[in-house]
DSSP file (Angstrom, degrees, kcal/mol; ACC not computed):
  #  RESIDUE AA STRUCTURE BP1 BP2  ACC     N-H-->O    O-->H-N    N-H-->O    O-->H-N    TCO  KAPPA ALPHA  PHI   PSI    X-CA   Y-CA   Z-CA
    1    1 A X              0   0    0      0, 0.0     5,-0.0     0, 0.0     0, 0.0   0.000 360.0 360.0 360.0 130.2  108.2   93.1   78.7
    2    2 A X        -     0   0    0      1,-0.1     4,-0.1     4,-0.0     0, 0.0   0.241 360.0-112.0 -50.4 179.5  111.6   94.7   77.7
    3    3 A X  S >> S+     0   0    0      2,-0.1     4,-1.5     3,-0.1     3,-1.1   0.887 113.4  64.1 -95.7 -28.5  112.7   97.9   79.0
    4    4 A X  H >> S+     0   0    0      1,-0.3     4,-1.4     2,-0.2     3,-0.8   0.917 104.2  48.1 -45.1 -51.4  112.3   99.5   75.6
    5    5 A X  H 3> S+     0   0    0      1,-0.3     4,-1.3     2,-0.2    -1,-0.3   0.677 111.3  49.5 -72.8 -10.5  108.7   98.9   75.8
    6    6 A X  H <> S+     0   0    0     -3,-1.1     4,-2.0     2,-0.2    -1,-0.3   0.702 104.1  59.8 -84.7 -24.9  108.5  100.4   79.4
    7    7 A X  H <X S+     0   0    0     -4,-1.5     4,-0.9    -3,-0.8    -2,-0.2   0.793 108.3  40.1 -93.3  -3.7  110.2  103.1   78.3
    8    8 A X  H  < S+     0   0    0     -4,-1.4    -2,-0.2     2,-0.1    -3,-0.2   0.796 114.8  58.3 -83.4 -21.5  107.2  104.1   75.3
    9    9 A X  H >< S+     0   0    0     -4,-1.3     3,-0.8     1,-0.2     4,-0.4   0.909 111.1  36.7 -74.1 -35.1  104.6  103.1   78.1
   10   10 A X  H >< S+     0   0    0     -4,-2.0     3,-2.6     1,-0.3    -1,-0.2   0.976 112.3  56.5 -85.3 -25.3  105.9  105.7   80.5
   11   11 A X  G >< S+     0   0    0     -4,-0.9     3,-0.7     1,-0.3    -1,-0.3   0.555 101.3  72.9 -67.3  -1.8  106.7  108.6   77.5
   12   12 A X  G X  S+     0   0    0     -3,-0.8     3,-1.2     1,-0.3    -1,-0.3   0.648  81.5  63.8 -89.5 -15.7  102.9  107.9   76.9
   13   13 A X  G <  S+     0   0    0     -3,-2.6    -1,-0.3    -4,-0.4    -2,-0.2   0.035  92.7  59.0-121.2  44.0  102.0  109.6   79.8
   14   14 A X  G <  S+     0   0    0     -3,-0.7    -1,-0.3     6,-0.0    -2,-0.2   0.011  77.3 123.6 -79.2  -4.6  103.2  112.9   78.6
   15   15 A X  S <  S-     0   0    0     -3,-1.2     6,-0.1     1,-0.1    -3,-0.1  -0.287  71.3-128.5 -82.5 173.9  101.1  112.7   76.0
   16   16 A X  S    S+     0   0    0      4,-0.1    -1,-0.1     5,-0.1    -3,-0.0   0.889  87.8  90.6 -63.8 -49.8   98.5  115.6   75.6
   17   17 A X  S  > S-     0   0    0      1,-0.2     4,-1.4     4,-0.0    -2,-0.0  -0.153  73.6-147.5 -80.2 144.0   95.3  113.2   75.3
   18   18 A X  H  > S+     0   0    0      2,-0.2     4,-1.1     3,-0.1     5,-0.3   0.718  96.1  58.5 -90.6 -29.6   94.2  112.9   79.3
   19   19 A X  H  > S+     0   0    0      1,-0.1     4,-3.0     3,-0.1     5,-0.1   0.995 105.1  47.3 -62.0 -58.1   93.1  109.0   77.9
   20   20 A X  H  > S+     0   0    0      2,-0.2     4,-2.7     3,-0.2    -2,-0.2   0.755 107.6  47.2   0.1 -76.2   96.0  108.3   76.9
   21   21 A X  H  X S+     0   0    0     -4,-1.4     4,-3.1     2,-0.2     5,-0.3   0.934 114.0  54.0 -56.5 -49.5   98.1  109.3   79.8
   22   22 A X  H  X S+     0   0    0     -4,-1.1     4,-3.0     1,-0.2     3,-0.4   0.993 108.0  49.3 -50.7 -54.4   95.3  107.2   82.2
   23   23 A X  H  X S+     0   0    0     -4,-3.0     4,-1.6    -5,-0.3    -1,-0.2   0.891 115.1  47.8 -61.3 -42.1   95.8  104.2   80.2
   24   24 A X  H  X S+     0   0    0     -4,-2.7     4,-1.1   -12,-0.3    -1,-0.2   0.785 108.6  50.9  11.7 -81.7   99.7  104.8   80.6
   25   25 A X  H  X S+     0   0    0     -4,-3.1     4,-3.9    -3,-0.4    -2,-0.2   0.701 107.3  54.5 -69.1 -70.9   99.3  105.2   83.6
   26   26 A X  H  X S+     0   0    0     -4,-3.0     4,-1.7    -5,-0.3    -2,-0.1   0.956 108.0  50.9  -9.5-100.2   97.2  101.8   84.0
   27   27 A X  H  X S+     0   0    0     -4,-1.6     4,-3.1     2,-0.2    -2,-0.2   0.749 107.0  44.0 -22.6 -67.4   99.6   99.8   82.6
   28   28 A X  H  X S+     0   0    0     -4,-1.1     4,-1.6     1,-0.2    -2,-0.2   1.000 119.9  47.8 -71.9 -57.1  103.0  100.6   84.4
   29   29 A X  H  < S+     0   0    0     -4,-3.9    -2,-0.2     2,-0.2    -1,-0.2   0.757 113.5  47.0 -60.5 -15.7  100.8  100.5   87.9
   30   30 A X  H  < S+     0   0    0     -4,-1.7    -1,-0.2    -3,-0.2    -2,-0.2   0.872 132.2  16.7 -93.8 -45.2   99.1   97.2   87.1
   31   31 A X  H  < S+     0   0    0     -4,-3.1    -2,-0.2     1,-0.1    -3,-0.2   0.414 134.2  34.6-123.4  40.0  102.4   95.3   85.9
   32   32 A X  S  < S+     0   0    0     -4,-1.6    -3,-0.2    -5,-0.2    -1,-0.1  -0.269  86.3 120.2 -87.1  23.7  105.5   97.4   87.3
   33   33 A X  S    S-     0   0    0     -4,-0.2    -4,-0.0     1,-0.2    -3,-0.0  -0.421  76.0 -54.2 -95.3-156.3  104.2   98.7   90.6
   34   34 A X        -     0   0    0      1,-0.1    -1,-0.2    -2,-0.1     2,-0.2  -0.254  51.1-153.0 -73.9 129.7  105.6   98.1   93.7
   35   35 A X        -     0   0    0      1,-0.1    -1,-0.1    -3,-0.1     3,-0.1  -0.468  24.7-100.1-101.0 175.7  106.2   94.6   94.8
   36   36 A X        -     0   0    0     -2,-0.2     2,-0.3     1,-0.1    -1,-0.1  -0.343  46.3-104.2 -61.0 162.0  106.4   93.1   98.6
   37   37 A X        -     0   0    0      1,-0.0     2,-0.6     2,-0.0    -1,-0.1  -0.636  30.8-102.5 -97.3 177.2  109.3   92.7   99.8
   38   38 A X    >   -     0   0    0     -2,-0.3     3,-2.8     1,-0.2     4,-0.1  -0.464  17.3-154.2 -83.9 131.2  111.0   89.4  100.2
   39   39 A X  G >  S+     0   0    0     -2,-0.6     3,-2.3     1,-0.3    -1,-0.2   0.963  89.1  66.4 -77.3 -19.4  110.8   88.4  103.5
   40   40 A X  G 3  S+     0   0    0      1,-0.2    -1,-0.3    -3,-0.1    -2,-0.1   0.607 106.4  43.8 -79.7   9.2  114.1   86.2  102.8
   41   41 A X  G <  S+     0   0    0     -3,-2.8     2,-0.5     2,-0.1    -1,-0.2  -0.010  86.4 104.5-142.8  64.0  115.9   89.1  102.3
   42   42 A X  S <  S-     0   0    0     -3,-2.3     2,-0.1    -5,-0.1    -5,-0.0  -0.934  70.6-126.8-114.6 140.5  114.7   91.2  105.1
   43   43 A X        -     0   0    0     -2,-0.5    11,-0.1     9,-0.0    -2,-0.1  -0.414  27.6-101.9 -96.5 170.0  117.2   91.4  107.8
   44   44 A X        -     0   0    0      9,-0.7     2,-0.3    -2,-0.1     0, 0.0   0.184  19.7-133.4 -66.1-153.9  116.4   90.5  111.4
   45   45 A X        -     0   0    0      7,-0.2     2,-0.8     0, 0.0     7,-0.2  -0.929  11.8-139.1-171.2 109.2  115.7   92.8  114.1
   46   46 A X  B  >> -A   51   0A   0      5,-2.1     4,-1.9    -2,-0.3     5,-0.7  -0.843  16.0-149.6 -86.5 101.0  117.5   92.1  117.7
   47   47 A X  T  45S+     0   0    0     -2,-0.8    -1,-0.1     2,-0.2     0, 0.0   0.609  88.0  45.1 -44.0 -31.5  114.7   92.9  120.1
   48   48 A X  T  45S+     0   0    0      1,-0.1    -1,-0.2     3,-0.1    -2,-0.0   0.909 116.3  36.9 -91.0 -55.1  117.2   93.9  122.6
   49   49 A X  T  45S-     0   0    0      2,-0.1    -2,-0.2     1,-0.0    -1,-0.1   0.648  92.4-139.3 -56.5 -22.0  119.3   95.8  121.1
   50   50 A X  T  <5 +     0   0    0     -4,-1.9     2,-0.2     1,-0.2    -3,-0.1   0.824  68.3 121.6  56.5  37.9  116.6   97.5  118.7
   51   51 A X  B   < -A   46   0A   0     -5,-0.7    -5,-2.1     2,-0.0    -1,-0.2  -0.853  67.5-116.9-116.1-178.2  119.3   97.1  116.1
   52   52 A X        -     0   0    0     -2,-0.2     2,-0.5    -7,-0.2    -7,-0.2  -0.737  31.2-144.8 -78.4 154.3  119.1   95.0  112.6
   53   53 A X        -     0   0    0     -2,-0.2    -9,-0.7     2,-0.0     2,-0.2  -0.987   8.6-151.2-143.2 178.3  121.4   92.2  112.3
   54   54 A X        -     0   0    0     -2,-0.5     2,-0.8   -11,-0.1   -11,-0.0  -0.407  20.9-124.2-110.8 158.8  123.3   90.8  109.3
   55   55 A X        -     0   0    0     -2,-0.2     2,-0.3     0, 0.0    -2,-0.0  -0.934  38.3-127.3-112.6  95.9  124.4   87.6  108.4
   56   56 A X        -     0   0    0     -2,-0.8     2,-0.3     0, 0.0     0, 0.0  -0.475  18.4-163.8 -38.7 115.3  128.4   87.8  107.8
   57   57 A X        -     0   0    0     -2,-0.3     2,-0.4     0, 0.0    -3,-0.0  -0.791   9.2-149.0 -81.3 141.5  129.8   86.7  104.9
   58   58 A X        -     0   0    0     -2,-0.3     2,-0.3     0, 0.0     0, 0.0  -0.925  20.5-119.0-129.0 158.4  133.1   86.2  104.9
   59   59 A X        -     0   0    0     -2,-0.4     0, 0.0     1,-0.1     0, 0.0  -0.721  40.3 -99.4-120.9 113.7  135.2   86.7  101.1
   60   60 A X        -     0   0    0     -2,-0.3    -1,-0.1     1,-0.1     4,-0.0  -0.076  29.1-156.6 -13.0 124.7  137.0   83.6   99.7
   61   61 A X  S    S+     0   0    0      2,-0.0     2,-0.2     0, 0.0    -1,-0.1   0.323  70.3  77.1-108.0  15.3  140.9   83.6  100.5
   62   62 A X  S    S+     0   0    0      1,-0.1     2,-0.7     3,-0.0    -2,-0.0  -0.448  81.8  33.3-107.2 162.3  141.7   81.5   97.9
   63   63 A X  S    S+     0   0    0     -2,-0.2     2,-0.5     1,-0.1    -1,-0.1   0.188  82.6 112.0  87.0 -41.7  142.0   82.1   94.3
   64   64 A X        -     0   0    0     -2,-0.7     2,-0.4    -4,-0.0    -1,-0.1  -0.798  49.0-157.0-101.8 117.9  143.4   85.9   94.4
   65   65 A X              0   0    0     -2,-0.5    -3,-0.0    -3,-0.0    -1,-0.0  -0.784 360.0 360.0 -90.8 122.3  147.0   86.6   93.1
   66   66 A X              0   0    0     -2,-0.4    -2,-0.0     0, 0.0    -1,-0.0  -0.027 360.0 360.0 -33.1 360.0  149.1   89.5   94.1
């Protein structure tokens, strides 16, 4: 589904009619609600430290002129 069409499903639930709105409503919670997250891009957790940590990337040093 486009975003246009997400954006008349949610202006539908202003509307007056209390069916209407529910069916709205429906719709955006049944296929836009909240997904899991991905566990591949949840970062780890250092038990000892109790901090997260991140996987460094380090930025190409090639390629970019001055």
């Amino acid at each position: 589904m486009n975003a246009i069409s997400l954006d008349k499903i949610e202006f539908l639930q202003s509307h007056e009619n209390q069916e209407i709105y529910q069916k709205a409503f429906d719709l955006i919670e049944h296929y836009f609600g909240v997904e899991d997250d991905d566990p591949s891009i949840v970062p780890q957790v250092d038990e000892n430290q109790q901090q997260f940590v991140f996987q460094q990337q380090e930025a190409p040093m090639e390629g970019f002129q001055l």
